[in-house]
C-alpha positions as CSV (number, residue, x, y, z in Angstrom):
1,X,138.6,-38.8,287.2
2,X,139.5,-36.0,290.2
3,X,142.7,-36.7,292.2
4,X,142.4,-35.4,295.8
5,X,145.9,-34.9,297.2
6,X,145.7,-33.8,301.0
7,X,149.2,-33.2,301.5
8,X,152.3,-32.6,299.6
9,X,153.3,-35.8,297.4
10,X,157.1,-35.7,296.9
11,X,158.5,-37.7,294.3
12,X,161.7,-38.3,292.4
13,X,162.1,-38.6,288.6
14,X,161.5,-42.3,288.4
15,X,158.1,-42.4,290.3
16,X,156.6,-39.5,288.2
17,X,157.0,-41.5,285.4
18,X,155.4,-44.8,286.8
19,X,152.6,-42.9,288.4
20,X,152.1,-40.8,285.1
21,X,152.1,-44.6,283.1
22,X,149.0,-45.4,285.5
23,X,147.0,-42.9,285.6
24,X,147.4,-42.7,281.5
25,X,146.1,-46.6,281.7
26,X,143.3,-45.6,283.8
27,X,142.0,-42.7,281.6
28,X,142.4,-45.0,278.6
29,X,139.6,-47.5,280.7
30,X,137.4,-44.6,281.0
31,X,137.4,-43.0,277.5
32,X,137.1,-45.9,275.3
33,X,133.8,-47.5,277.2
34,X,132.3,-43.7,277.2
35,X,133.2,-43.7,273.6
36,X,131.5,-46.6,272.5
37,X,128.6,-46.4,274.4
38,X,128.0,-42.6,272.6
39,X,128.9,-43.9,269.3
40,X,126.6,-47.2,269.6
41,X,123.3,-45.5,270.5
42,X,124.0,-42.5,268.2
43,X,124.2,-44.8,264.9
44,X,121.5,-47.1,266.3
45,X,119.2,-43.6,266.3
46,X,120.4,-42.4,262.6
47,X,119.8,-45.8,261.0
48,X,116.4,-46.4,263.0
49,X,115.5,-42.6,261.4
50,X,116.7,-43.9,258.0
51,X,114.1,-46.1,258.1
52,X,111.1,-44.6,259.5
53,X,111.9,-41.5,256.8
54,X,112.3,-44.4,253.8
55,X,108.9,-45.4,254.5
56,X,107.6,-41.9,254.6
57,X,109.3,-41.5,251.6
58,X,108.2,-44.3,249.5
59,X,104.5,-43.7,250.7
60,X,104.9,-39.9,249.4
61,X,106.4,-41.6,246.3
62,X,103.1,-43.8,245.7
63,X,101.0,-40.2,246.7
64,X,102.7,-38.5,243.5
65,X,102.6,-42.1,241.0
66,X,106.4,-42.3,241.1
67,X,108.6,-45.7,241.5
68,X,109.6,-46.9,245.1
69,X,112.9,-47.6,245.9
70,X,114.6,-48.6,248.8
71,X,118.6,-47.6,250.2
72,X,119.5,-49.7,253.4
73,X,123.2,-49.1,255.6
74,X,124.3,-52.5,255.3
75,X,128.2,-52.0,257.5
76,X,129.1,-49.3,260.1
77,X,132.7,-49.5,260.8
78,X,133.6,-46.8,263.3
79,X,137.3,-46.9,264.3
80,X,138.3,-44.4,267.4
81,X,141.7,-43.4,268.0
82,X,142.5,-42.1,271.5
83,X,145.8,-40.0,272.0
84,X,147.3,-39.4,275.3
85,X,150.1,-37.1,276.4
86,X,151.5,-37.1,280.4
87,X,154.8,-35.3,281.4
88,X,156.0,-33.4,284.9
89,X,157.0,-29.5,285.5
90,X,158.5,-28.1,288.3
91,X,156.2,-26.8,290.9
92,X,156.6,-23.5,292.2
93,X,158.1,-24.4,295.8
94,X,161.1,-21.7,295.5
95,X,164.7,-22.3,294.5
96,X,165.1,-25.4,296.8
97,X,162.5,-28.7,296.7
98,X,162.2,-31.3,294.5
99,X,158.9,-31.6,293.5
100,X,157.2,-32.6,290.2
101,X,153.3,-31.8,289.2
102,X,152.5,-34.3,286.6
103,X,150.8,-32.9,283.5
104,X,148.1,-34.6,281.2
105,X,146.2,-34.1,278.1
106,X,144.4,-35.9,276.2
107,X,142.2,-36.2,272.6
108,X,139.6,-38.7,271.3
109,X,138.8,-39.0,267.3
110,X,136.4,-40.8,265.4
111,X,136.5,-42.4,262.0
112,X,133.5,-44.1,260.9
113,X,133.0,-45.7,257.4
114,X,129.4,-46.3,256.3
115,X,128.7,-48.4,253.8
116,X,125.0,-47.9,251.5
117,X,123.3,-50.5,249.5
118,X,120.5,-49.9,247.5
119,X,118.0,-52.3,247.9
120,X,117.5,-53.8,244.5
121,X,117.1,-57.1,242.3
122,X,114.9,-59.8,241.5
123,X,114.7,-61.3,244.8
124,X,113.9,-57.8,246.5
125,X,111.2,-57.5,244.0
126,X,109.9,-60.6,244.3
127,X,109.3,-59.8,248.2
128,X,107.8,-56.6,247.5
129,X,105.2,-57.4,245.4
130,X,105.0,-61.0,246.2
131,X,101.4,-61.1,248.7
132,X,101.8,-61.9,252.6
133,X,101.7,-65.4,253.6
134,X,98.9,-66.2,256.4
135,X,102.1,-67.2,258.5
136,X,103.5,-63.6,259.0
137,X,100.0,-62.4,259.9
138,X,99.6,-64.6,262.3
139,X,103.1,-64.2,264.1
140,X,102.2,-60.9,264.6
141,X,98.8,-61.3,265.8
142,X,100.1,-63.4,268.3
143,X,102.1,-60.8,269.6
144,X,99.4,-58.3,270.4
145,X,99.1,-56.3,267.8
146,X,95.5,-55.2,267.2
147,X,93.7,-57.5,264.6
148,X,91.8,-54.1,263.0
149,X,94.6,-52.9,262.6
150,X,96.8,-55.1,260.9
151,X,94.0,-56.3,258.7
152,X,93.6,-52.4,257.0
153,X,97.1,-52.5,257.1
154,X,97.4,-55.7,255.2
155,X,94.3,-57.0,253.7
156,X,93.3,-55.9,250.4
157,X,89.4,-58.1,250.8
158,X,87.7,-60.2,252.2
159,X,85.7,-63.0,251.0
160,X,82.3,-64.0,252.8
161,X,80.6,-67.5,252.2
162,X,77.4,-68.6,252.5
163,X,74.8,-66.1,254.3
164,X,73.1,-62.7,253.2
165,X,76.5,-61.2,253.2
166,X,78.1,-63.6,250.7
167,X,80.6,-62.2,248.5
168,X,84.0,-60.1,247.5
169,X,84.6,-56.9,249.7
170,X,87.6,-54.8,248.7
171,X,89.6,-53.0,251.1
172,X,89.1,-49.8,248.7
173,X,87.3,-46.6,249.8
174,X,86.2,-46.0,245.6
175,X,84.3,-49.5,246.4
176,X,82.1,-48.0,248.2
177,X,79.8,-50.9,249.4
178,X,82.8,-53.9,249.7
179,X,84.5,-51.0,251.8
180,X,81.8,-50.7,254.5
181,X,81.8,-54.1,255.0
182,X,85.0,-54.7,254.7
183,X,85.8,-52.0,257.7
184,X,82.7,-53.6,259.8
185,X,84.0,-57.2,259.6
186,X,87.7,-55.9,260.8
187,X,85.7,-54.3,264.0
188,X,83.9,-57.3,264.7
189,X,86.8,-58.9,264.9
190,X,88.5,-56.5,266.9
191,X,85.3,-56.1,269.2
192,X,85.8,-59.9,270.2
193,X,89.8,-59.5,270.2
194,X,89.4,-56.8,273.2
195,X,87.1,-59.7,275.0
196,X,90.2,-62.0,274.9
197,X,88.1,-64.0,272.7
198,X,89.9,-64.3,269.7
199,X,91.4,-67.7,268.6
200,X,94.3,-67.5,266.2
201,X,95.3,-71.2,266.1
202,X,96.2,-74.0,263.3
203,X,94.1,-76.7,262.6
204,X,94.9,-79.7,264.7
205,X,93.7,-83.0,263.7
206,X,94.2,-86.9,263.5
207,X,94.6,-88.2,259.6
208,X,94.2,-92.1,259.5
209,X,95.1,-94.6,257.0
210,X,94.3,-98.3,257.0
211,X,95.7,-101.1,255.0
212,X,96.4,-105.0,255.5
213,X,98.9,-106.0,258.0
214,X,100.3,-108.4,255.7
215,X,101.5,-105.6,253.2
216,X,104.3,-104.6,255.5
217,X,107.3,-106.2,257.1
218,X,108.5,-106.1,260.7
219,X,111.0,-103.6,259.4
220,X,108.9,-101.4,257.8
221,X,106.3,-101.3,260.9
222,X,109.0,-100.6,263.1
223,X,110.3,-97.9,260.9
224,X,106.4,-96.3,260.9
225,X,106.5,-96.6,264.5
226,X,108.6,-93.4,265.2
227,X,105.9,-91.1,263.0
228,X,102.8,-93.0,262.8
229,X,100.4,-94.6,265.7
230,X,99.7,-98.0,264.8
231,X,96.7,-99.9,265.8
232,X,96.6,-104.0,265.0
233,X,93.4,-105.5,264.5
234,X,93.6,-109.2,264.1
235,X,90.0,-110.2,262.9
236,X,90.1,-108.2,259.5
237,X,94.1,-108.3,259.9
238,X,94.6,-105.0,259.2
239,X,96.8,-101.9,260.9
240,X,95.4,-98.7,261.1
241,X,98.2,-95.7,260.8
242,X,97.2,-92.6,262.6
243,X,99.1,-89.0,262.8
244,X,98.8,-85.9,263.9
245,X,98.8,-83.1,261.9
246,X,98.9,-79.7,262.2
247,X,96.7,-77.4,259.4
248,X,96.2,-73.8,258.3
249,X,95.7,-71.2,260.7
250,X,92.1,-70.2,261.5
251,X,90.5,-66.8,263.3
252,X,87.7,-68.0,265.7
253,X,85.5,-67.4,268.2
254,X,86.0,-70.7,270.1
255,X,88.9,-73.1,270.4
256,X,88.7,-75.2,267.2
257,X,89.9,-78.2,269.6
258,X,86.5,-78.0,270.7
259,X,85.0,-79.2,267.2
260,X,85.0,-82.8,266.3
261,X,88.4,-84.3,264.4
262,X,85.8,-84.6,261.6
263,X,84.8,-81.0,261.4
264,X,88.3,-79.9,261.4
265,X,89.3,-82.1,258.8
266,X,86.1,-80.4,256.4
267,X,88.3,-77.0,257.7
268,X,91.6,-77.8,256.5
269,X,90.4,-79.5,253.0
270,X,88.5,-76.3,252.4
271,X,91.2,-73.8,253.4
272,X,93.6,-76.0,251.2
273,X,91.1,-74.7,248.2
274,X,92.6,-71.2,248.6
275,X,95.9,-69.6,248.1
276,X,98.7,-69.3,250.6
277,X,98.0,-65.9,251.2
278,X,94.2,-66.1,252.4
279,X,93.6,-66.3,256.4
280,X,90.7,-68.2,257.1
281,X,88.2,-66.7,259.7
282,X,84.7,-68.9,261.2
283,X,83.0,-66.7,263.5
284,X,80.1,-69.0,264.6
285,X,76.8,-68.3,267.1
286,X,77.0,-69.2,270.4
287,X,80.4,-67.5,270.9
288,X,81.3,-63.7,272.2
289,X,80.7,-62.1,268.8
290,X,78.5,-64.9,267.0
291,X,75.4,-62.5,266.9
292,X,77.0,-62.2,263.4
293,X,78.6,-64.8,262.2
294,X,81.2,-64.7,259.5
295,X,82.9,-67.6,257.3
296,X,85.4,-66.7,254.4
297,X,88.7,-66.0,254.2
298,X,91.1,-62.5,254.0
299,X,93.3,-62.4,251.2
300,X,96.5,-60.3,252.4
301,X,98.3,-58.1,249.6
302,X,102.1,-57.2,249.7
303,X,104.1,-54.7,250.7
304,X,104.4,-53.1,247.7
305,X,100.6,-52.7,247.3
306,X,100.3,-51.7,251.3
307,X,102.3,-48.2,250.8
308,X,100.3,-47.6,247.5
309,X,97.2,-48.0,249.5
310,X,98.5,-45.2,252.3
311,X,99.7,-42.8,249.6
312,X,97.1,-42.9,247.4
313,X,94.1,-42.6,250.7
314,X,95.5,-39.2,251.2
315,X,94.1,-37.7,248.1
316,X,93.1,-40.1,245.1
317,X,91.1,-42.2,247.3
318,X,90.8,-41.2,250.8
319,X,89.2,-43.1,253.3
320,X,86.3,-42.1,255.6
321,X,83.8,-42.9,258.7
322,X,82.6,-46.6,258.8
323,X,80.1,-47.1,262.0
324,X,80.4,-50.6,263.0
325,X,78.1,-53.5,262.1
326,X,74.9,-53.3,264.1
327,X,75.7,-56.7,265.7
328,X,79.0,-55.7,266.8
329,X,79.8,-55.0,270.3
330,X,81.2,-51.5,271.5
331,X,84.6,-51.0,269.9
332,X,87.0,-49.2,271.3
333,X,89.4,-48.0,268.4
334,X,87.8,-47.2,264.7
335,X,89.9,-44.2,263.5
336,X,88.9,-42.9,259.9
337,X,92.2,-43.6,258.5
338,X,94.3,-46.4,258.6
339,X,97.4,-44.3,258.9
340,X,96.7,-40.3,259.0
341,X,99.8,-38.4,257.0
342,X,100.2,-34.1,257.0
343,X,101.2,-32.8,254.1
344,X,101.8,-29.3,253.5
345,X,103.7,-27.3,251.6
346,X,105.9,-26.1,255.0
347,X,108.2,-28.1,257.3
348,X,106.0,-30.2,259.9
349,X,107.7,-30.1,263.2
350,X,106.6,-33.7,263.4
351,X,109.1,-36.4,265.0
352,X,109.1,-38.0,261.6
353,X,108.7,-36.2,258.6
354,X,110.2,-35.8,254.8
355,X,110.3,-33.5,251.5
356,X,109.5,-35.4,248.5
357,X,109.0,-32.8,245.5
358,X,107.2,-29.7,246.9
359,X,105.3,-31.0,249.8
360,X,106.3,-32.1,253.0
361,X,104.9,-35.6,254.3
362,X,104.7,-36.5,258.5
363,X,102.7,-38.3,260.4
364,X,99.6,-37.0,261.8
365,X,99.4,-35.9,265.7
366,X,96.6,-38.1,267.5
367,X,94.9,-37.0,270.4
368,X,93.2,-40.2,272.9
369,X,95.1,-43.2,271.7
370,X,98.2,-43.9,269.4
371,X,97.2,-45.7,266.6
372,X,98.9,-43.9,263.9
373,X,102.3,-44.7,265.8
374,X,101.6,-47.9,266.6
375,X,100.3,-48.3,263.0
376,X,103.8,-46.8,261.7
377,X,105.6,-49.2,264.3
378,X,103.9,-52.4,262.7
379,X,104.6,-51.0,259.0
380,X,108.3,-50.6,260.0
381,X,108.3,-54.7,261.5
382,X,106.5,-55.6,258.4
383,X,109.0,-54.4,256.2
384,X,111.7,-55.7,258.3
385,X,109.7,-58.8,257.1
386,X,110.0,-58.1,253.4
387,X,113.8,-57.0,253.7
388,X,116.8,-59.2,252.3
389,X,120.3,-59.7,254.3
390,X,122.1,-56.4,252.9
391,X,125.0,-58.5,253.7
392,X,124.6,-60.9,250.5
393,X,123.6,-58.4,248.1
394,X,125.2,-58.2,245.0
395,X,124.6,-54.4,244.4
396,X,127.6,-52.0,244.1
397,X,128.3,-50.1,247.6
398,X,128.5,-46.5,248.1
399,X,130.8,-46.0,251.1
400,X,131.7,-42.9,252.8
401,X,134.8,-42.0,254.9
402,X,134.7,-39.0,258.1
């Protein structure tokens, strides 16, 4: 704060101090808000970098066969202590005069206590290695996020039903023909995704159940009425109960309200036949992308499994150029790897990178789009997924004191 004083301000004892009180208030109002601010945005930065670097770190774990493990900052209690000092000298007006100049200083200290939980236990576990649910795929879908993308990311196959192609395709370069495949049913997905053509909705349909009208009671039909539709038919004297009911989530090329409640209720019964983790996808003719049509499901793998497959494509079993299916339109993304790391044996001058052993680890520079970042951004949401509350776990803390 700067203090213009145009003309000589005399003051006695009394008002030096009151006017020495205020302005002290008013640098108190401008320090701590400044403070704050600094502190907030500099610990949001350090823990977001904890993060991206734990990933890098686990995936150069899986590169070299070693265990994962995870550390998470779980408190941040910064406290700030602000000191103040005012007082008043003479000013140099001669042997007569009364004046006072008022004097301030001033210091500002931080104390933050960090608190570090390593991310451990059965229930951690179980998340890691427990396979994504067709709920969390479909979240992000919704949001945007590129459908070839996520799919390498967290697909391990994809299983093709009736046609030529029927059949188990791994998401594994060593398999070499399930691979090819695998990559070209991704991009025809994508391929109708960037027409705005891609359907990523439940199953909606009406269930219906009919029984005499004599085998329940006013009561009981009143009770049904707040769920159930009910139809009376005197003739036969029976009720029919209808419901709506909303199914697994399908990837189409149409709007499945377009199909027949029939037809959707042959969908649901057979995607009930597979596991909680296995996304259904119908890609029929007659739709933007039905010059090949594809029915099956993709069976999504965990977390655990998702960095093994990074670290171990940079060496053991690297991945490589799939062209896209004849009958795919023009694609417009179809990088070789699903996330391109560097690693050297010097210090990448990378925004992200690591040291695990010898080798440094960072992600690769990309020149014409950003898919590695964008790749990296969806791993770090995905694990955000997998993560407990730190707050509840029982692990001992590590805390440190500035």
């Amino acid at each position: 704060m700067i203090f213009n004083l145009y003309r000589p301000l005399v003051l006695t004892k009394a008002p030096a101090r009151w006017l020495t009180m205020l302005v002290l208030c008013g640098l108190q109002g401008c320090f701590s808000p400044i403070a704050l601010d600094r502190a907030v945005i500099a610990y949001d930065k350090a823990t977001t970098d904890i993060l991206s670097k734990q990933l890098l770190l686990n995936i150069a774990r899986a590169h070299q066969h070693q265990p994962m493990h995870f550390t998470g900052v779980s408190n941040i209690a910064a406290t700030f202590n602000f000191q103040f000092n005012a007082g008043a000298t003479p000013a140099l007006t001669g042997e007569s005069g009364s004046l006072l100049t008022p004097v301030f200083g001033g210091s500002i200290s931080e104390n933050p206590t960090i608190s570090i939980v390593p991310i451990e236990g059965e229930e951690f576990t179980r998340r890691l290695l427990t396979p994504f649910q067709e709920s969390k795929l479909t979240m992000l879908l919704r949001q945007g996020v590129d459908v070839d993308l996520l799919l390498r990311l967290l697909a391990g196959e994809v299983r093709i039903k009736g046609g030529t192609n029927s059949g188990i395709y791994l998401n594994k370069p060593r398999a070499a023909e399930g691979y090819r495949l695998f990559r070209q049913a991704v991009l025809h997905l994508s391929a109708i995704q960037d027409r705005h053509q891609l359907f990523v909705e439940p199953l909606m349909f009406d269930q219906h159940w009919t029984m005499p009208a004599e085998a329940l009671t006013a009561e009981q039909m009143a009770a049904l009425q707040k769920e159930f539709s009910i139809v009376y038919q005197a003739k036969p004297k029976q009720i029919t109960l209808s419901k709506r009911v909303i199914g697994r989530i399908l990837l189409t090329n149409y709007d499945p309200m377009t199909l027949s409640n029939e037809e959707r209720i042959r969908l649901q019964e057979e995607a009930n036949q597979e596991s909680d983790n296995d996304v259904s996808v119908d890609i029929r003719p007659g739709h933007p992308g039905g010059q090949w049509p594809i029915h099956g499901v993709f069976r999504l793998r965990s977390f655990h499994n998702v960095l093994n497959f990074i670290g171990q494509s940079i060496s053991d079993d690297p991945e490589y150029t799939v062209a896209k299916h004849p009958q795919t339109p023009y694609v417009r993304e179809n990088p070789v790897n699903t996330m391109a790391l560097l690693v050297s044996d010097d210090e990448s001058a990378a925004d992200i990178s690591v040291q695990f052993g010898s080798w440094h680890y960072a992600l690769k520079p990309e020149s014409g789009y950003q898919w590695n970042r964008e790749g990296f951004r969806l791993l770090c949401q995905i694990f955000q997924m997998t993560m407990t509350d730190l707050a509840r776990q029982g692990a001992p803390e590590i805390t440190i004191s500035k």
